[in-house]
C-alpha positions as CSV (number, residue, x, y, z in Angstrom):
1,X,18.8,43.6,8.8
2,X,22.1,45.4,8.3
3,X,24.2,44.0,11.5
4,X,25.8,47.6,11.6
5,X,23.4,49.3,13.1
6,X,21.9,47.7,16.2
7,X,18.5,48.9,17.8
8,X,17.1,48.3,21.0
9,X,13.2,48.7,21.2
10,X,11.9,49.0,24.6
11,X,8.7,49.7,26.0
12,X,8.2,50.9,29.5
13,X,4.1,50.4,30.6
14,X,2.9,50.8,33.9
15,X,2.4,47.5,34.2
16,X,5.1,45.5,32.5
17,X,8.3,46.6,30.3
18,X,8.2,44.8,26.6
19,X,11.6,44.7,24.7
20,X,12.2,43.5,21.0
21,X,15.3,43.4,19.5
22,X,17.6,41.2,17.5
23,X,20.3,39.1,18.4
24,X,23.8,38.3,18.2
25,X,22.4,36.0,15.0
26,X,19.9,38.3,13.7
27,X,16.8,37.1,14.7
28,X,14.2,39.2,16.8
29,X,13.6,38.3,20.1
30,X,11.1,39.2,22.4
31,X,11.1,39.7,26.5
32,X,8.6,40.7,29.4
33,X,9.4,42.0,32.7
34,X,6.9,43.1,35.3
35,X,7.2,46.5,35.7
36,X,7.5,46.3,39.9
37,X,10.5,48.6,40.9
38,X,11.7,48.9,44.2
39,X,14.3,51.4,45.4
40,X,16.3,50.1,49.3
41,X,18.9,51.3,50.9
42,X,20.9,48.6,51.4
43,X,21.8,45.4,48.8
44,X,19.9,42.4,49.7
45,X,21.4,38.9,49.3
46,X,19.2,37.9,46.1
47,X,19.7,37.2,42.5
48,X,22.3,39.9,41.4
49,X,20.1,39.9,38.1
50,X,17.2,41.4,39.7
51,X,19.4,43.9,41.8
52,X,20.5,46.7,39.9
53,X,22.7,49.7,40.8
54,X,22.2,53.1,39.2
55,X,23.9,56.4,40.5
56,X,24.4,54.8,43.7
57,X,21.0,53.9,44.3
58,X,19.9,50.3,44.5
59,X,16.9,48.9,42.6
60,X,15.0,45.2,43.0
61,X,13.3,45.1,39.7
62,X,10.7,42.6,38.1
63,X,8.4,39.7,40.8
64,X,11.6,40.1,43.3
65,X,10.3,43.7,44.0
66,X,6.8,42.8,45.0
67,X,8.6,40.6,47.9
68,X,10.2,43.9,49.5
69,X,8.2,45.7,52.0
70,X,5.8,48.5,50.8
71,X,7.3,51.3,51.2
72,X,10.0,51.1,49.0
73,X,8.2,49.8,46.3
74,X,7.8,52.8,43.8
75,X,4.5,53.6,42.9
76,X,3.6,53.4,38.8
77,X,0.3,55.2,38.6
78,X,1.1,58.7,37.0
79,X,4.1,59.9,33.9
80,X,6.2,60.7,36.8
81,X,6.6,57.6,38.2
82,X,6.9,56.1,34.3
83,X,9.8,58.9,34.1
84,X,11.5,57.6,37.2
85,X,11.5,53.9,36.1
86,X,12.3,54.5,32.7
87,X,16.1,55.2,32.8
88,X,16.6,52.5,35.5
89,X,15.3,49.7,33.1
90,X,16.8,51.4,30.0
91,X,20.6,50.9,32.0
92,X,19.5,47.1,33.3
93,X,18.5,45.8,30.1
94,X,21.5,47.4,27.8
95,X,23.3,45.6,31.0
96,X,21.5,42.5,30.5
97,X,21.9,42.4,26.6
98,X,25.7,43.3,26.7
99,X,26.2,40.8,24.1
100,X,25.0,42.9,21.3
101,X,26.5,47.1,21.2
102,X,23.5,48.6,20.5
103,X,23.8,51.8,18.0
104,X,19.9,53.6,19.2
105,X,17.5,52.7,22.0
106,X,13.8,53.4,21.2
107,X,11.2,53.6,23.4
108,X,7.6,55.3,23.7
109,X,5.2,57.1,25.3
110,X,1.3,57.4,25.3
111,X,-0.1,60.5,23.6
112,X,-1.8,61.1,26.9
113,X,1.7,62.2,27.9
114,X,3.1,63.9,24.3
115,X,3.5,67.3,25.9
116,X,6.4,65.4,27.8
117,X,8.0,63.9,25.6
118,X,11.1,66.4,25.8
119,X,11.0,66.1,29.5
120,X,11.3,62.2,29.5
121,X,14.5,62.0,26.8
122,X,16.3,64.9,28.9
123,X,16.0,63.3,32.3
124,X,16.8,59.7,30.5
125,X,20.2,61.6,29.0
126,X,20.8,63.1,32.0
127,X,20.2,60.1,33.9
128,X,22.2,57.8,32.1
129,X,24.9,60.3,31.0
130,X,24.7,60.1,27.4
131,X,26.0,62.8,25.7
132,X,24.7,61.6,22.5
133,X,21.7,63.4,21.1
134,X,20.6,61.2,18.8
135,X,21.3,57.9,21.1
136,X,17.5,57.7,22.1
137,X,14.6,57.8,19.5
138,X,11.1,58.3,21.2
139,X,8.1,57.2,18.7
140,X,4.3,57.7,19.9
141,X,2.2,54.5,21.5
142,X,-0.7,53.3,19.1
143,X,0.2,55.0,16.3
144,X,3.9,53.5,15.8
145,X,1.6,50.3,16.9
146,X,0.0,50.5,13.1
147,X,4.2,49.1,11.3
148,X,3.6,46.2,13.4
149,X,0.1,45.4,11.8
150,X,1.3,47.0,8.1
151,X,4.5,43.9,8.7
152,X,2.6,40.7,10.4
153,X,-1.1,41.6,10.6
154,X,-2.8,39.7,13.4
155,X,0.5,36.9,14.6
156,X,3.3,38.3,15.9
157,X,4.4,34.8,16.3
158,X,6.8,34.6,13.2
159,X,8.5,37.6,12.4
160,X,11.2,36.1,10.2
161,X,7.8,36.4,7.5
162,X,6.8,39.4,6.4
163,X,3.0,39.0,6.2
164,X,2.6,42.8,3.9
165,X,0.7,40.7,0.9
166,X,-1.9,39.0,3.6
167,X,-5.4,41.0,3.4
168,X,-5.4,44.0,6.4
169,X,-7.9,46.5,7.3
170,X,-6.5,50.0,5.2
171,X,-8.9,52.3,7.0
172,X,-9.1,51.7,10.8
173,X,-9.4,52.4,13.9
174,X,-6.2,51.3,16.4
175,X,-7.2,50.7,20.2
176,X,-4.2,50.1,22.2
177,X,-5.3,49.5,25.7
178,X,-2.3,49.4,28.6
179,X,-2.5,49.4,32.3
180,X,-2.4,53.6,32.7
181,X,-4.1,54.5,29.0
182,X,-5.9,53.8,26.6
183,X,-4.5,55.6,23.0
184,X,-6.8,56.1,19.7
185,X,-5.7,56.6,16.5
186,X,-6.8,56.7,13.0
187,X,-5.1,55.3,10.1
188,X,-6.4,56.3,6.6
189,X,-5.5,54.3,3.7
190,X,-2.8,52.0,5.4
191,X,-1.6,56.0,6.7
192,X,-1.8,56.9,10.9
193,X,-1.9,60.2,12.1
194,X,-0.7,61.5,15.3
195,X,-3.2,64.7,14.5
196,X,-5.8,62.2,14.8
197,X,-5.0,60.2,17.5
198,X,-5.2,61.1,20.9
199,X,-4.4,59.5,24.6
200,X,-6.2,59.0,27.5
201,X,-4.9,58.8,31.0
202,X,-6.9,57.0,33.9
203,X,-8.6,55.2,30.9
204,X,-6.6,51.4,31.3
205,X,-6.7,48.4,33.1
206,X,-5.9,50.5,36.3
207,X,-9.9,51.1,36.3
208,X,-10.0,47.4,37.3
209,X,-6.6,47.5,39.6
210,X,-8.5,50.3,41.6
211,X,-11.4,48.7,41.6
212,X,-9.8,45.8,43.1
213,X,-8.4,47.6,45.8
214,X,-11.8,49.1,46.8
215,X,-13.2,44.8,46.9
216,X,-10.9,43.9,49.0
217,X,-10.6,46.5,51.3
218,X,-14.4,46.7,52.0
219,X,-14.5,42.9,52.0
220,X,-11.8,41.6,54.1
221,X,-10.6,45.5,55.2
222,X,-7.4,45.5,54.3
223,X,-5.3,47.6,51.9
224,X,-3.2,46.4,49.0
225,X,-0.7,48.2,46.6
226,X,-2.1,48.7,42.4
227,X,1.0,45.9,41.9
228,X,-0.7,43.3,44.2
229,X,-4.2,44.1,42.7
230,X,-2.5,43.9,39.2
231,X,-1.7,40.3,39.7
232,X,-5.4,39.8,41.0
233,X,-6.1,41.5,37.5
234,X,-3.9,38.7,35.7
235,X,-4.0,35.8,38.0
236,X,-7.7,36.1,39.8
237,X,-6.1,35.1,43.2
238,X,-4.7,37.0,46.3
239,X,-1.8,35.4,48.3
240,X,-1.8,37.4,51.8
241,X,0.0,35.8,54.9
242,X,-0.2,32.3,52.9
243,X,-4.0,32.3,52.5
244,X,-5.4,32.2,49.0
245,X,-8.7,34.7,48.3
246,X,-9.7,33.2,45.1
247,X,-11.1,36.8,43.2
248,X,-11.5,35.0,39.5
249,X,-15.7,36.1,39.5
250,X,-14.7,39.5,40.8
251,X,-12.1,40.1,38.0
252,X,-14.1,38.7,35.3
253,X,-16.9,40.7,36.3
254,X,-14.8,43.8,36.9
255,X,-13.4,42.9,33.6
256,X,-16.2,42.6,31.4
257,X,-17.9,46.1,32.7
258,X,-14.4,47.4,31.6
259,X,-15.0,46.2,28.3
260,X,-18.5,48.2,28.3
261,X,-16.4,51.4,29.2
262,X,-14.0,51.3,26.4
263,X,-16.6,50.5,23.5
264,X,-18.8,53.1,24.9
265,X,-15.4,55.5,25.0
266,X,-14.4,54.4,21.3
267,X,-18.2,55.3,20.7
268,X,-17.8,58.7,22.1
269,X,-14.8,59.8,20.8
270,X,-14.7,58.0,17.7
271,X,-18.6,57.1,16.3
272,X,-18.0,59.3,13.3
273,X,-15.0,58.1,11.8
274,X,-16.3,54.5,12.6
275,X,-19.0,55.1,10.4
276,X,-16.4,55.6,7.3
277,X,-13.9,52.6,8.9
278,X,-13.6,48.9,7.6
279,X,-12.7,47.8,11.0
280,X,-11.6,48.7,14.8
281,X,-8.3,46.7,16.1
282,X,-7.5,46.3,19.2
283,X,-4.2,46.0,20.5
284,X,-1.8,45.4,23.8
285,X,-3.0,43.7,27.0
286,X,-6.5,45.0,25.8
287,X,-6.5,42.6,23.1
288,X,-6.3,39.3,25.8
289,X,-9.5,40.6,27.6
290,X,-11.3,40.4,24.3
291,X,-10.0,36.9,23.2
292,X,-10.8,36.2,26.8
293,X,-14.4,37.3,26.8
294,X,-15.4,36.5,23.1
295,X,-18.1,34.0,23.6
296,X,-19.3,36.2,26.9
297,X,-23.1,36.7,26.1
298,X,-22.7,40.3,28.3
299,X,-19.8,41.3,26.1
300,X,-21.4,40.3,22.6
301,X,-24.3,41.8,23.4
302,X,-21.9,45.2,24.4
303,X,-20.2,45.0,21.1
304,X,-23.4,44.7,18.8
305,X,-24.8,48.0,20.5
306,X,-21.9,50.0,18.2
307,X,-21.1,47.3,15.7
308,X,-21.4,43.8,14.0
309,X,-19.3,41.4,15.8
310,X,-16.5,40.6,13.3
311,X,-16.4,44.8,12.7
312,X,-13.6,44.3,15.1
313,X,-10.4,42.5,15.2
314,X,-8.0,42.0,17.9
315,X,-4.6,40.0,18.7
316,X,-4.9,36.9,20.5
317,X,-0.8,36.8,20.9
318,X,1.7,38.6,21.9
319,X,-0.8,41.9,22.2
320,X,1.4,43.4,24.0
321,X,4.8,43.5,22.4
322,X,2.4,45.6,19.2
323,X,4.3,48.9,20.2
324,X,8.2,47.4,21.0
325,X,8.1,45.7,17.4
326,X,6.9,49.0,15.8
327,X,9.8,50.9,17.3
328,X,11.8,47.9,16.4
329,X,10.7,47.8,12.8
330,X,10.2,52.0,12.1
331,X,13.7,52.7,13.9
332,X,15.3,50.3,11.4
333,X,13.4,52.9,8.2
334,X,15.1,55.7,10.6
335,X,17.9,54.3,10.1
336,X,17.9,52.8,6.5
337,X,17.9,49.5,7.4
338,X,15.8,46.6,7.4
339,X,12.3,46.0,5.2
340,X,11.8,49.5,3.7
C-alpha cells in the first residue's frame, strides 16, 4: 500500500466495534472492542485507556463499562444509540492509534439504516469538528462485505496473500448476521448490488439477547441489561452478586432456533434467486454460530429443508472483521491505492 495515504477502517456493531488498518510498517492489523459505552459524570480512578473525554463528557468504554452501574450505561438497541456511540469511538481509537496520521476514516452502516446514512456522517462531522468533507467515507454492511471474499475467500488469517486465483462462489448470496441486523445481498458474477440487497432491523443476535432476558427474569425474577445477556450469548454463564447461573443449554438452544429463523428468512426473502445461486455465505458473528452448530442433528436437518448441506459456506475466523477489511481494502481503490 502506498504509505501516503493512510485509512482507518472501523466498524461500529451493536455489539462490538471491529477496526482494520495498517501500521506504522505496513501490515494490517486487526482489533475488537466490546461495544459497552458508559457516559458518568465524574472521572473514575481506572485505566485512563478505557476513560475517554469527548466535548466535556466522560465515557468508560469496552468490559470497564459493564462494571459501572446501570444507569449510565447507554443502551445499543436502535441507529440512535449506534449514532451516539459512533463519534465517541471514532475520537478514542484515532486517539489510541496516534502513531499513524490517518488521511480517511471509513466506517459502515446496515442497509436497515441507509435512509440515514447522511444523518450519521453530519452528526459524526459535527461531533468531532471536522471540517473536512471528504475526511469520512461511509460504505454499506454486507455488500462492501463481498472485497473481503473477492481478496481472501474463506481465511482472513493472512492478509499479506492475496487469495483472488483461489476458487470462490461468482453468483451468491452474502448473509451478514450482527447483533441488531441481519443484511442480504446478491452478488452476480463476482458483482454486488446495493439495489439488491436489503437490511433488516430486529433480525440479529439481539433475538437471542432478548430472549435471554425474558429466561432469566421469569426464572430467577430479576432483570438484566441486553449487554449482560450479550455475554450470556457469548460466554453461556451469568455472574450476579458472585454466583455463577451456568445458561450454556439455554443459549445453545436459543441459539440453534435462531438458526431456524434466519434460514427460514433467507428462504423467504431470497428462495428465488437461490434457485439460480452457486452458494449462500455467511458472514460476521453469524458465521461462529454455524461453525458452532455444524454437526448439530437439529441444525442439519434445518439447513437440508432449503438446501444441500455444503450449498452453504461460512467463515470459521475472524467472521466478524468481513465488513472493517472491506472498507479497508475498497477505501484503498477510492483512493488509488493498494490491490486494484
Amino acid at each position: 500500500m502506498d504509505k501516503g495515504v493512510r485509512l482507518l477502517a472501523i466498524d461500529v456493531g451493536y455489539s462490538s466495534v471491529k477496526v482494520a488498518r495498517h501500521d506504522s510498517a505496513g501490515l494490517m492489523q486487526f482489533d475488537k472492542f466490546i461495544n459497552a459505552v458508559a457516559k458518568i459524570d465524574n472521572p473514575l480512578e481506572i485505566d485512563d485507556d478505557i476513560m475517554f473525554n469527548l466535548l466535556d463528557k466522560t465515557y468508560v468504554l469496552g468490559p470497564a463499562a459493564l462494571k459501572v452501574s446501570k444507569e449510565f450505561l447507554l443502551d445499543m438497541k436502535t441507529y440512535e444509540d449506534l449514532k451516539t456511540v459512533t463519534p465517541v469511538w471514532i475520537s478514542y481509537l484515532l486517539r489510541k492509534y496516534s502513531d499513524v496520521k490517518y488521511d480517511k476514516v471509513i466506517i459502515g452502516l446496515s442497509l436497515a439504516f441507509s435512509d440515514m446514512a447522511d444523518d450519521l456522517l453530519k452528526y459524526i462531522q459535527e461531533t468531532l469538528l471536522i471540517e473536512d468533507d471528504n475526511y469520512f467515507m461511509l460504505l454499506p454492511q454486507g455488500v462492501a462485505a463481498k472485497e473481503s471474499y473477492i481478496h481472501y475467500g474463506l481465511d482472513l488469517s493472512d492478509t499479506e496473500t492475496t487469495k483472488s486465483n483461489t476458487t470462490k462462489l461468482r453468483n451468491f448470496l452474502i448473509v451478514d448476521g450482527g447483533f441488531e441486523t441481519l443484511d442480504f445481498a446478491c452478488v452476480v458474477q463476482g458483482k454486488a448490488s446495493t439495489g439488491a440487497a436489503i437490511g433488516i432491523k430486529d433480525s440479529g443476535v439481539i433475538r437471542i439477547s432478548h430472549a435471554i432476558c425474558d429466561h432469566v427474569f421469569k426464572t430467577y425474577g430479576f432483570q438484566i441489561s441486553l449487554k449482560e445477556a450479550q455475554t450470556v450469548v457469548d460466554t453461556g454463564h451469568l455472574i450476579k452478586r458472585g454466583r455463577d447461573f451456568d445458561l450454556s443449554e439455554i443459549v445453545d438452544d436459543l441459539s440453534k432456533k435462531y438458526l431456524a429463523y434466519v434460514l427460514n428468512l433467507l428462504e423467504e426473502k431470497y428462495g428465488s434467486y437461490l434457485d439460480q445461486s452457486n452458494g449462500v455465505l455467511v458472514l460476521g458473528g453469524l458465521g461462529y454460530l454455524f461453525e458452532k452448530f455444524k454437526n448439530d442433528a437439529f441444525v442439519i436437518s434445518e439447513i437440508e429443508k432449503h438446501m444441500d448441506r455444503n450449498f452453504i459456506h461460512w467463515t470459521p475466523v475472524y467472521s466478524e472483521f468481513y465488513n472493517a477489511v472491506a472498507y479497508l481494502k475498497l477505501g484503498e481503490k477510492l483512493c488509488g491505492v493498494g490491490d486494484k
